[in-house]
C-alpha positions as CSV (number, residue, x, y, z in Angstrom):
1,X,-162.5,-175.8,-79.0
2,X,-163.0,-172.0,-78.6
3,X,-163.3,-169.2,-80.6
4,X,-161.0,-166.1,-80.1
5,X,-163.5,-164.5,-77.4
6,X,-163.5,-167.5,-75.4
7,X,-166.9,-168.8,-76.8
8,X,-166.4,-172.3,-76.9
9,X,-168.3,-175.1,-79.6
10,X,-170.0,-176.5,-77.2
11,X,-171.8,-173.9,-76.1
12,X,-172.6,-172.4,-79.4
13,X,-173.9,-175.8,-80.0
14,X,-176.3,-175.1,-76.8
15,X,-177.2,-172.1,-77.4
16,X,-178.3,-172.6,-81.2
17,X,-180.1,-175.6,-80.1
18,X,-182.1,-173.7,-77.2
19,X,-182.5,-170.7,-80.0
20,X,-184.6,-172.9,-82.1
21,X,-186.5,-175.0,-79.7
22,X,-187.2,-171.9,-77.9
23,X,-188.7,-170.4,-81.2
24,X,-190.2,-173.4,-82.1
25,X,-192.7,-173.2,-78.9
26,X,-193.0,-170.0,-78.5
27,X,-194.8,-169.8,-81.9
28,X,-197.0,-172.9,-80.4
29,X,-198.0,-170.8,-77.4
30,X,-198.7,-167.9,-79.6
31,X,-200.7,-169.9,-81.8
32,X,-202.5,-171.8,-79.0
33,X,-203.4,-168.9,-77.7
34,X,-204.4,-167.0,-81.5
35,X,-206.9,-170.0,-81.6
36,X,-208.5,-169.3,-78.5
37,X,-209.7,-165.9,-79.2
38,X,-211.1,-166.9,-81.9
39,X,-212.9,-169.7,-80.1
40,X,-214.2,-167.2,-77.7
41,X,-215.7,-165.3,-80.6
42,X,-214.4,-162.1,-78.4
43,X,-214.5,-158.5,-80.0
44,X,-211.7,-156.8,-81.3
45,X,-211.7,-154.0,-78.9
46,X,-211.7,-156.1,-75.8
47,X,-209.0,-158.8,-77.0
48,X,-206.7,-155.3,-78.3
49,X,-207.1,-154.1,-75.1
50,X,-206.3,-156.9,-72.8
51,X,-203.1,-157.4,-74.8
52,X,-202.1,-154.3,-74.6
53,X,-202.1,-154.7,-70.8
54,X,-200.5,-157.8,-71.2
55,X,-198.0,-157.0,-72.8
56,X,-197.3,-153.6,-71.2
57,X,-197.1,-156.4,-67.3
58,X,-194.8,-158.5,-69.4
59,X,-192.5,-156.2,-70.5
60,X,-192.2,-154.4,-66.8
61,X,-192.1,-158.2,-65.6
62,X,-189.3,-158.8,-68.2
63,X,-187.4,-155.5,-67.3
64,X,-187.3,-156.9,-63.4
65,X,-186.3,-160.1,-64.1
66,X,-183.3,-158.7,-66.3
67,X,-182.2,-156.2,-63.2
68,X,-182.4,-159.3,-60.9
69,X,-180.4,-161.7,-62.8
70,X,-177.9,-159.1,-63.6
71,X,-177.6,-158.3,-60.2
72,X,-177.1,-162.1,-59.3
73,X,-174.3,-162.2,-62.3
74,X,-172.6,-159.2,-61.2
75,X,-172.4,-160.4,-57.4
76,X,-172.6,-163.6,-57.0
77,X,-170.3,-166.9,-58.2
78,X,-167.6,-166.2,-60.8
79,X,-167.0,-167.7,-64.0
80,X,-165.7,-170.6,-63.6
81,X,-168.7,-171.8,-61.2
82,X,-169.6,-174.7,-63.2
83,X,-172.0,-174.6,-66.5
84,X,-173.3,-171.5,-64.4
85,X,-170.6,-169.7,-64.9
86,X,-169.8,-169.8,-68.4
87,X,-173.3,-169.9,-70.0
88,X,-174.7,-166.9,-67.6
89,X,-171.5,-165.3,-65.5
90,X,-168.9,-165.0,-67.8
91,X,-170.5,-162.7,-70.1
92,X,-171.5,-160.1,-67.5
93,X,-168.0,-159.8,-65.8
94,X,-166.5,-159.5,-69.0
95,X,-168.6,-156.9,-69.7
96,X,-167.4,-154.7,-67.1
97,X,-163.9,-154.8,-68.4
98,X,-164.8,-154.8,-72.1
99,X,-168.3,-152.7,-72.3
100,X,-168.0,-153.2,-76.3
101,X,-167.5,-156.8,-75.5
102,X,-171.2,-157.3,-76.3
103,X,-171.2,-155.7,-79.4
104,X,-168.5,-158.0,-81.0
105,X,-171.0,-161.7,-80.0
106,X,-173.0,-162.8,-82.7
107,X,-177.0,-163.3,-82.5
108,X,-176.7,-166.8,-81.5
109,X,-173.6,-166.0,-78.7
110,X,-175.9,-162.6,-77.7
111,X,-179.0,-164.7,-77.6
112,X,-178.4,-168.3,-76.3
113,X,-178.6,-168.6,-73.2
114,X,-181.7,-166.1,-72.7
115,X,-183.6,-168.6,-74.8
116,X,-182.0,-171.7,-72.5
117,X,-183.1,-170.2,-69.1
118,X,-186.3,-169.5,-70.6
119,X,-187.0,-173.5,-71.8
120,X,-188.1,-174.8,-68.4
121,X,-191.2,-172.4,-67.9
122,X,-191.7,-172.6,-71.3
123,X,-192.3,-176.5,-70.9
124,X,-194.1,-175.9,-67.8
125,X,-196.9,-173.8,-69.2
126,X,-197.3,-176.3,-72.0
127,X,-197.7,-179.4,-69.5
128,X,-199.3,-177.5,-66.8
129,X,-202.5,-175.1,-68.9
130,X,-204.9,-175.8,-71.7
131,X,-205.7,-173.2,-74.8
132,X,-208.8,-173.3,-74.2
133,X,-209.2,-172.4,-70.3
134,X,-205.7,-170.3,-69.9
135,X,-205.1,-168.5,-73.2
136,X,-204.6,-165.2,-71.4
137,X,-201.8,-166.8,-69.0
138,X,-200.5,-168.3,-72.2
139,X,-200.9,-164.9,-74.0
140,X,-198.8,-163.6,-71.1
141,X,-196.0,-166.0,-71.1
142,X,-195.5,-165.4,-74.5
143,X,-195.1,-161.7,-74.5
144,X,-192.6,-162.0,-71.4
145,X,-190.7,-165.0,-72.6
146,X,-190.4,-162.7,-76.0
147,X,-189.1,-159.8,-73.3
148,X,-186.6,-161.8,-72.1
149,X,-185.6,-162.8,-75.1
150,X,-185.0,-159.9,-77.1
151,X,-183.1,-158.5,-73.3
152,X,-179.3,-159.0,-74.3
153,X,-180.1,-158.1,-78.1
154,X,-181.6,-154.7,-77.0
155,X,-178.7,-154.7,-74.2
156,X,-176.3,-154.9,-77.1
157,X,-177.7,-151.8,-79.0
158,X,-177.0,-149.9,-76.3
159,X,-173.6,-150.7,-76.5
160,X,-173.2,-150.1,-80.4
161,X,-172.3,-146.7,-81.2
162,X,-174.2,-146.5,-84.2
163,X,-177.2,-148.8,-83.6
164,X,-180.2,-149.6,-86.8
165,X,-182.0,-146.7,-87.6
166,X,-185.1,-148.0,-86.2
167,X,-183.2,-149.0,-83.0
168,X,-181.9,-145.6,-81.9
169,X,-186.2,-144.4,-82.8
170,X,-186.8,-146.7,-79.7
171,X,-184.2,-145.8,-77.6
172,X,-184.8,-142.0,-78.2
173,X,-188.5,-142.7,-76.7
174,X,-187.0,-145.2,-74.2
175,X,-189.5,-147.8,-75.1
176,X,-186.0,-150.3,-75.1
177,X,-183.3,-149.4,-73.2
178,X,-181.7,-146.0,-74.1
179,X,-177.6,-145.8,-74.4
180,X,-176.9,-142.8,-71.8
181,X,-179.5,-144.8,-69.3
182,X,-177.4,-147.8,-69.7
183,X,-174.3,-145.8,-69.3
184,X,-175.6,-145.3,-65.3
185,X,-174.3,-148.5,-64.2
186,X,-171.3,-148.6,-66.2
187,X,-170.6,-145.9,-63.7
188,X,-168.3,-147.3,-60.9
189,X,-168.8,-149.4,-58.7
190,X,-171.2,-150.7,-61.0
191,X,-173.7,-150.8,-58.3
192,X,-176.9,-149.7,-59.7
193,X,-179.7,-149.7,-62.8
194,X,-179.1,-153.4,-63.2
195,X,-182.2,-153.7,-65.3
196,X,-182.0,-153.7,-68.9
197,X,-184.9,-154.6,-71.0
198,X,-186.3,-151.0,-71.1
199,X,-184.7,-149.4,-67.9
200,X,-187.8,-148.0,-66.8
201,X,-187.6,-149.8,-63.1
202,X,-184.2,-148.5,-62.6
203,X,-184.7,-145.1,-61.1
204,X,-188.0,-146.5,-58.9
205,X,-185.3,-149.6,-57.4
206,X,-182.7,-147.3,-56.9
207,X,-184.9,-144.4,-54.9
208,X,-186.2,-147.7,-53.2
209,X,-182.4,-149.2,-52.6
210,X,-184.1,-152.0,-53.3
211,X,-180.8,-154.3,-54.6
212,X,-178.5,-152.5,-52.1
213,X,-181.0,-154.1,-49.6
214,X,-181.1,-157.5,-51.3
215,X,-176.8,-157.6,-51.8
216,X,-176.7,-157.1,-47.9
217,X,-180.0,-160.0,-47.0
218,X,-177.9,-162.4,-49.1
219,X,-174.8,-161.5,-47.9
């Protein structure tokens, strides 16, 4: 059964699912990791500050990852490469035909399969490091898994043509991905400024040719 956009019930089903367990331990991690500074008994100043360049590495880390799986989308497989293609392909071909396409998904359609792709490090981090001996790593994951997460729900804003008030404050100072930036790669052949957390590595990738270079190595 599918909706009239294509989105069919059983992957609403998965992506609601991966929403909530995705929220569920994200929460955990961010606790785990709450707890540990505490533990530490570490000042205010030096935990503020260490966050603050964690989070600035994981959003630039979050930004990357969302130019390179873009890129991958755009290029490589089609949609009906199976489970591939429909959870991750489908919607960025579509969205070259139908830029407002994005604008018309609902949060869970937007935000599924962000959350799915991000279970299996999620898990790992868990299994693999302790609060008490890795709570900056965990700190980290947190604030980039939360990066990629909110990627296709900022990507969508800069679709909408009247986003939320507060939105449009921080796409004005590009902090998230700013509209007329975004507009770059909707510029045939739809080549370029793939990345579209914040945007900010687009112009340094492009001077470098950097997924111009990669198309061709996998090529």
């Amino acid at each position: 059964m599918e909706n009239s956009n294509g989105y069919a019930l059983w992957q609403k089903l998965l992506d609601t699912a991966s929403i909530a367990v995705f929220g569920v331990f994200i929460m955990l991690l961010l606790w785990s990791a709450v707890e540990s500074y505490a533990a530490a008994a570490a000042t205010v100043e030096s935990v503020g500050l260490r966050i603050t360049v964690l989070a600035l590495l994981a959003w630039v880390s979050a930004d990357f990852v969302s130019g390179l799986v873009h890129f991958l989308a755009d290029n490589f497989g089609s949609p009906q490469t199976p489970v591939f293609g429909k959870v991750f392909i489908h919607a960025f071909r579509e969205h070259h035909v139908d830029a407002k396409a994005i604008t018309r998904h609902s949060f869970i359609e937007t935000n599924g399969a962000n959350c799915l792709v991000s279970l299996p490090p999620l898990f790992y981090i868990f299994a693999t490091t302790t609060a008490t001996d890795d709570y900056w790593l965990r700190t980290y994951t947190a604030l980039f898994l939360l990066g990629i997460f909110l990627t296709n729900q900022i990507h969508k804003w800069s679709h909408m043509d009247a986003p939320p008030r507060f939105v449009s404050a921080l796409q004005d100072i590009h902090l998230i991905l700013p509209r007329a930036h975004h507009a770059v790669h909707h510029t045939a052949p739809h080549d370029k400024y793939y990345c579209i957390t914040c945007g900010w590595l687009n112009w340094p990738l492009q001077k470098l040719q950097f997924f111009q270079f990669l198309k061709k190595l996998l090529s």
